[in-house]
N, C-alpha and C positions, 0 to 999 in steps of 0.2 A: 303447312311447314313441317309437321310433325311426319307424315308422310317422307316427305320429302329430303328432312335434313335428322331426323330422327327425334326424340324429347328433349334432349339436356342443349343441343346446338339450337333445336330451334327457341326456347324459352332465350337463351342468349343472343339469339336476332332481334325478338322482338325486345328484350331488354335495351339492345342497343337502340333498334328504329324510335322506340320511345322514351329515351335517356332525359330527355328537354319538354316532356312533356307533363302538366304537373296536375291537368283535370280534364273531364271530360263534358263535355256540354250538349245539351237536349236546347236545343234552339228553337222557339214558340214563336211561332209566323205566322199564326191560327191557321194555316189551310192543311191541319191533317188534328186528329184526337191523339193527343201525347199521352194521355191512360194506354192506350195500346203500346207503347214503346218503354213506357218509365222504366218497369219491371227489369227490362232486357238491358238500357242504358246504366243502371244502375248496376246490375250486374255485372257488366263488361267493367266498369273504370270501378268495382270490387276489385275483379280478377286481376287488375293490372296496375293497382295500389295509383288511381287517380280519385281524385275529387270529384264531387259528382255536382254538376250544379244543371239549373232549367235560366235561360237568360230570352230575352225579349227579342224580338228578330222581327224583321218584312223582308218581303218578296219586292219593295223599289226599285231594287237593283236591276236583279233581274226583271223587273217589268219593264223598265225603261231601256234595257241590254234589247229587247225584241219589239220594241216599239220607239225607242227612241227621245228625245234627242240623245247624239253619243256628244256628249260636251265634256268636258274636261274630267269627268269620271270615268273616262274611259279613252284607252290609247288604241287608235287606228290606224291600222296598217298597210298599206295599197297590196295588192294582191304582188307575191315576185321581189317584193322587197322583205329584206332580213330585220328583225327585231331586234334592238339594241339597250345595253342601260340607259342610254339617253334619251330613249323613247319615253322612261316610266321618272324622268326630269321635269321639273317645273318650265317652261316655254317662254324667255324675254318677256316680262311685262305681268307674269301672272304668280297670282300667292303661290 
């Protein structure tokens, strides 16, 4: 961005893109060593006056995204047909 919009504009984009954002999270799903990232995580949400936190994570989601069932944690959509708010609605009959 700096490249591109020069220092003082682009430090003012990203101020804006992250106006609402108020920390930064290292998510621990154990499949990778967070000692290799902490350093870097922690230095980013320095640079950018976020809180720095590590929180508890799995990979469920996605394991069940590529293996399945797609049940109610997940909105499908037939190929050709458009995505709607209504789509990501609760469905007659269900919490």
């Amino acid at each position: 961005m700096v490249e591109k919009y020069g220092p003082v504009r682009a430090k003012q984009l990203v101020d804006i893109y992250l106006r609402h954002y108020t920390r930064l999270a290292l998510i621990d799903t154990g499949q990778y060593e967070l000692d290799r990232y902490r350093a870097h995580t922690r230095a980013t949400a320095e640079r950018f006056g976020l809180r720095y936190e590590e929180i508890q994570g799995s990979t469920a989601l996605i394991e069940k995204m590529v293996t399945g069932p797609w049940d109610g944690e997940f909105v499908v959509v037939p190929p050709g047909r458009s995505i709607t708010y209504a789509d990501f609605l609760p469905k007659e009959g269900e919490p």
